[in-house]
N, C-alpha and C positions, 0 to 999 in steps of 0.2 A: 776698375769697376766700382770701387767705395767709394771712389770722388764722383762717379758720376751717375748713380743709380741708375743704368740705362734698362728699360723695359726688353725683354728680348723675344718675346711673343705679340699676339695679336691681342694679347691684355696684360693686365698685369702679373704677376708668375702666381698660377696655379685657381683664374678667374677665365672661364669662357669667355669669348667676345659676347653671346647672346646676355650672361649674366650680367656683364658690365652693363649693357646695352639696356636691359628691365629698370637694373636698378639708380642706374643714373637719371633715365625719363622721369622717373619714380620720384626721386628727388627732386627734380624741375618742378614737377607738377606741384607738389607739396608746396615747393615756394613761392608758387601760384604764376609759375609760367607755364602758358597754354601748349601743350604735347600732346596730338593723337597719339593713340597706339600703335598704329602701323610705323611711326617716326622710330621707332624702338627697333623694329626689324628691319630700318634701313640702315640705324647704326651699327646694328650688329654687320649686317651686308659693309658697309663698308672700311670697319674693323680688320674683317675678312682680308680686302681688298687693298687696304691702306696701314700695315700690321705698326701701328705706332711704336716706335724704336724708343721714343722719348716721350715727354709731355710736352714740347714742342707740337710734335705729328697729332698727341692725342688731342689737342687742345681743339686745334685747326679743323679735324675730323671733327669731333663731337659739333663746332661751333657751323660750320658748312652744313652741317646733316639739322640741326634741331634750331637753329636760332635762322628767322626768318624776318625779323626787321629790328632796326638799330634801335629801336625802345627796350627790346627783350636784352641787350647785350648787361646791362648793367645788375639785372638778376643773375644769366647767364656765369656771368665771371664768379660772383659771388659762391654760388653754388660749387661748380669747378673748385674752385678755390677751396672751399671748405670736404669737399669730396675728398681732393689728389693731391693738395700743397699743403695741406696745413698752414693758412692761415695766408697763402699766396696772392696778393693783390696787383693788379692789370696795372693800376697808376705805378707802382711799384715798378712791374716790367716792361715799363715805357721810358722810366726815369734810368732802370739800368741799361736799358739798350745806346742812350745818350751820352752816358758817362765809358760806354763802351767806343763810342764813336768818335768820342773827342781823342783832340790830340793830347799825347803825356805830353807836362806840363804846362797845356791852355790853360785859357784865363778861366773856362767854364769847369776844371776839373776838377776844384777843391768845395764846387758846388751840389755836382751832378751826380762825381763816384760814391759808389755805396759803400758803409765800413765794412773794415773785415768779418766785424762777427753777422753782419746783414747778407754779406756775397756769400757764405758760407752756409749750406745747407746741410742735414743731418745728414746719415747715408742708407735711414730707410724713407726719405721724400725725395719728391722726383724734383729736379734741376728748374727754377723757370724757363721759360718757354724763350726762346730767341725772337726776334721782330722778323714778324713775316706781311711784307704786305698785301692787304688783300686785293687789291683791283690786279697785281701781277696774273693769277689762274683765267683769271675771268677776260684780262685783256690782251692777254698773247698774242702774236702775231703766228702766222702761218708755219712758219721758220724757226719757232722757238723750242725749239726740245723735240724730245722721244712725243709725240702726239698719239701714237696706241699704246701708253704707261697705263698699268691698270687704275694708279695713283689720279692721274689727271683725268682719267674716265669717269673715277669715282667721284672725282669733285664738282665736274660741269654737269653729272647728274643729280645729283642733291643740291645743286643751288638752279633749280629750275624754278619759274614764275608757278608749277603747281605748288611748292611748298607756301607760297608766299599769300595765297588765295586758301588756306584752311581755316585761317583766324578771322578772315573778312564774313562783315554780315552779307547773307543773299539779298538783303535791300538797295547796297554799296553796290554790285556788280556791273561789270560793262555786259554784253550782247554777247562777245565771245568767250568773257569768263565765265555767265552764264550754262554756256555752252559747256565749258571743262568740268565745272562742277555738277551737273546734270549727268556727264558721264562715270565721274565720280560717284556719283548717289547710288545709280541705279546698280552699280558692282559691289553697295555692300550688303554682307552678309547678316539677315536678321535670323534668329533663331529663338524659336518660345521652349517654357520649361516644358520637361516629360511629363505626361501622366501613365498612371496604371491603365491598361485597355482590358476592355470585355474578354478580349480574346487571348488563347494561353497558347504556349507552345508546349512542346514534349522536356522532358527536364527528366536527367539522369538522378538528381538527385534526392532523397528521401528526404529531407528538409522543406522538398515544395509541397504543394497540394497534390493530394491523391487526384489522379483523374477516371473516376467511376467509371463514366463512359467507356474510354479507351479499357480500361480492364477488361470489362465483361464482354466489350466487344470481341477483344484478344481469344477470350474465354469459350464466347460460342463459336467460333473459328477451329480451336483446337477440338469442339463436341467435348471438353470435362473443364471441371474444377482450374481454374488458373492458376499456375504457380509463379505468376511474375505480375507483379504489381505496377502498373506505369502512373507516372506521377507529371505535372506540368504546372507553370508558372504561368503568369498573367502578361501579357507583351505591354513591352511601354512604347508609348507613343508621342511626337511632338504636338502639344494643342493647336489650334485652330490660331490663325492669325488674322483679326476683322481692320482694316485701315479704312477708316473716313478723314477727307482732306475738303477743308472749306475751301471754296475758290471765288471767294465772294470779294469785291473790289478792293476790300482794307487787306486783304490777304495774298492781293496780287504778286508781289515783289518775292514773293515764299513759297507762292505754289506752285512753282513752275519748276521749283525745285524739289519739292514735297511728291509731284506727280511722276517723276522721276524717279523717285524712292519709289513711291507705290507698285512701278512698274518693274524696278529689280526686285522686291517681292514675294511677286506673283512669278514672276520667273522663276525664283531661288528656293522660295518658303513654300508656295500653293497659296497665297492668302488672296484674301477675298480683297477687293479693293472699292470703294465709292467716294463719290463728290457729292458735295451739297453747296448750296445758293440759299436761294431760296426753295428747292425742293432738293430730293434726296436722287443721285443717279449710280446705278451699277455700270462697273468698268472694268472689271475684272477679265471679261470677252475681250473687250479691247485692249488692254493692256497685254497681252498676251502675246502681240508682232514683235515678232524680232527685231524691226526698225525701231528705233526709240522716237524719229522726227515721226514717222509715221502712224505708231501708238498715240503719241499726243494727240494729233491733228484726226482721229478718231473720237479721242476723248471729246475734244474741243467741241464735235460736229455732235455725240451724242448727250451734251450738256450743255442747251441750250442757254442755262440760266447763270453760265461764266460771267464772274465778275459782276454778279446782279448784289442787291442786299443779300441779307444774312439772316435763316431762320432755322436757328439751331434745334430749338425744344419739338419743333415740327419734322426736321428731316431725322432725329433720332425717334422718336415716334412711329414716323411711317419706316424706318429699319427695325425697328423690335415688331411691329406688325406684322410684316409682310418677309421677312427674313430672319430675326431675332429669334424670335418664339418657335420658327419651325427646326434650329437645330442648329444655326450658323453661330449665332453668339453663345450657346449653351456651353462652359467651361472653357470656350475662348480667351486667347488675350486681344484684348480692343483697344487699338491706338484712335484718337482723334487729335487731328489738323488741326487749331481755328483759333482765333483772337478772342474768342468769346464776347466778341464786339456782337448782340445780339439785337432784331427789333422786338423782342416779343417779354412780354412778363419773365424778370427772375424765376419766379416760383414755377411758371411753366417749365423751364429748365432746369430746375431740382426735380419737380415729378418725374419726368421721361431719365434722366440720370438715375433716380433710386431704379426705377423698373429694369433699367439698364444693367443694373450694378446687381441687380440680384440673380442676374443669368451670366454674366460675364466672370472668367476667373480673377482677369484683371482690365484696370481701363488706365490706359496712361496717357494723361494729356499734353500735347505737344502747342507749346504757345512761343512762336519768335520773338513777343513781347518780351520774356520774363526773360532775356537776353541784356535789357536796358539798366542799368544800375539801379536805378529811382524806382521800376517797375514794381508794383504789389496787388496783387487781384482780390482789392477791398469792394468792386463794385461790378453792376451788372450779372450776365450771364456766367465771368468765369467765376465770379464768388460763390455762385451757387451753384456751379458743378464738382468745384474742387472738393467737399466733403466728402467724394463721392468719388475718388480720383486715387489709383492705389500709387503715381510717381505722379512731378507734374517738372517738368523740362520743357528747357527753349529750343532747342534745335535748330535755332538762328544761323548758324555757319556750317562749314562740313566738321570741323571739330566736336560740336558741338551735336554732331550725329551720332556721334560713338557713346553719347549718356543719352540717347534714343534707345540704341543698339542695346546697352546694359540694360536697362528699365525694362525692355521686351522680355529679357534672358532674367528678369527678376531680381536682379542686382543694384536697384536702386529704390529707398525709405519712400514710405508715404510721406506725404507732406502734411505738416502738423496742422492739423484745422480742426474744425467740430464735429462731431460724428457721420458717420461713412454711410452707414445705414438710417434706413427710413422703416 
């Protein structure tokens, strides 16, 4: 066991799969390799499934599960490496698989074999990893092995064409991956922070507020003096959720996936949902069909102005009108859609944002632009809305939904710009 550190659980002794699984994405990401969250609880799932014996199995799991094209691999390793081997390098065990393969005494062996103090590993680090090729899982024949191994279940699910499609932009997509991600959208879960509500419940405890009421109620029930004081707390409640999604021509390749989102929702959350163009449309009725082809193609039919130009300071305008002010957006969180590609006056678009901004809890801008490296919203409509913006996020890809998702839940900085209020 001292020569070969073997793992003898589904982690490492006395680490949960699910812990491993947080904190290894954890470190991806930090290294600035792109990991949904949910990739975390796939690796935990297949931890589970695939209980790594060695760093061999674990290597091979972690890399099937989170790494989804041959650009990530070279982060990928590094991190592993610095994780689980101290200081374990891939070129390293490709160079020892070589010198494994040659024959004693070729001519290649006094090039290839590694010294003894190099083959030699401590005996609290795990062993390198043995060569395992990768097209063997993927390209089996019919005939090759145990085919219901929970092992090989686990692999040919985690290396599906959805992992592969989380990092790509919605502008990049084909017609059918459209399609996947659309299904994707609409399943995830948004959630706004709690607030205090009007309304209290019964509360056993002497620490809440006395509830007068209920007392004396109590009180004229029994015809005397009360001797039991009842007390009650304030109910919390999730705020309001307002989505406006430009569907204005420069926004086409993004809204079809944006309406998508809107529509799981309204399903999931209760959130109000609208499109703008060139004028402002509610959609929330329609959005509401359990078919998703057939919620859109609603949409589509009650927004006539799809794909027209873009007039942002007008269609928030006529929503604080005609919606805002009557009690929709009051302590709401308010997400908006849009390129901030505008035809109308900047300053017109700071005004209707301040009035915006003073009913709203929050307002989080969603721009697939600020996706682009180069991208900075020095000009037009989104400069002058962003002061006015409590996060401001691309939500470019489905990855990139999940800092939607946080920003909703409050979990993400305002963006440093000039004052917020007006």
């Amino acid at each position: 066991m001292a020569g070969t550190a073997h793992m003898t659980a589904a982690a490492p002794p006395g680490v949960e799969a699910a812990s491993l699984a947080a904190a290894f994405v954890t470190a991806l990401r930090r290294a600035g390799l792109s990991c949904s969250p949910d990739r975390a609880v796939r690796l935990a799932e297949a931890l589970r499934l695939v209980p790594p014996s060695d760093a061999d199995r674990l290597y091979w799991v972690c890399r099937v599960v989170l790494v989804s094209s041959r650009e990530q691999l070279p982060v990928f390793d590094a991190v592993f490496a610095a994780v689980f081997r101290d200081g374990f390098s891939p070129a390293a065990r490709h160079g020892r698989a070589a010198a494994q393969a040659s024959p004693p005494g070729g001519p290649g062996e006094s090039r290839t074999r590694p010294s003894p103090a190099e083959d030699r590993a401590p005996a609290h680090t795990l062993p390198p990893p043995r060569p395992w090729p990768v097209p063997a899982v993927a390209a089996a024949g019919p005939d090759s092995g145990d085919r219901t191994s929970p092992e090989r279940e686990a692999v040919l699910a985690m290396a599906s064409a959805e992992e592969r499609l989380h990092g790509m932009s919605f502008a990049k997509l084909s017609d059918e991956e459209v399609l996947e991600i659309r299904r994707l959208a609409s399943r995830l879960l948004l959630a706004t922070p709690r607030r205090l509500s009007r309304r209290t419940r019964k509360s056993a405890h002497s620490s809440a507020r006395l509830d007068v009421r209920a007392t004396v109620r109590a009180a004229r029930r029994s015809g005397s003096d009360t001797t039991r004081l009842l007390y009650a707390r304030r109910r919390r409640q999730r705020r309001k959720l307002v989505m406006l999604c430009d569907v204005s021509g420069s926004m086409e390749p993004y809204a079809r996936i944006f309406v998508s989102l809107l529509q799981g929702a309204v399903a999931s959350a209760g959130a109000e949902a609208f499109v703008f163009s060139t004028r402002l449309t509610r959609l929330t009725r329609q959005l509401t069909h359990r078919d998703p082809d057939e919620a859109l193609a609603r949409a589509a039919v009650t927004a006539p102005d799809w794909a027209g130009g873009t007039r942002i300071a007008e269609s928030i305008r006529h929503f604080i009108d005609e919606h805002g002010r009557r009690g929709l957006a009051r302590g709401a969180v308010v997400v908006i859609f849009s390129d901030g590609w505008a035809q109308e006056d900047p300053g017109q678009v700071a005004d209707q944002m301040a009035r915006l901004r003073r009913l709203a809890h929050r307002i989080i801008w969603v721009n697939p632009r600020k996706g682009a490296p180069e991208y900075e919203p020095l000009v037009g409509g989104m400069a002058a809305a962003l002061p006015y913006c409590d996060a401001f996020v691309s939500g470019h890809s489905y990855t990139a939904l999940a800092e939607v998702a946080a920003a909703i839940r409050g979990e993400v900085r305002p963006p440093r710009t000039g004052r917020r209020n007006s």
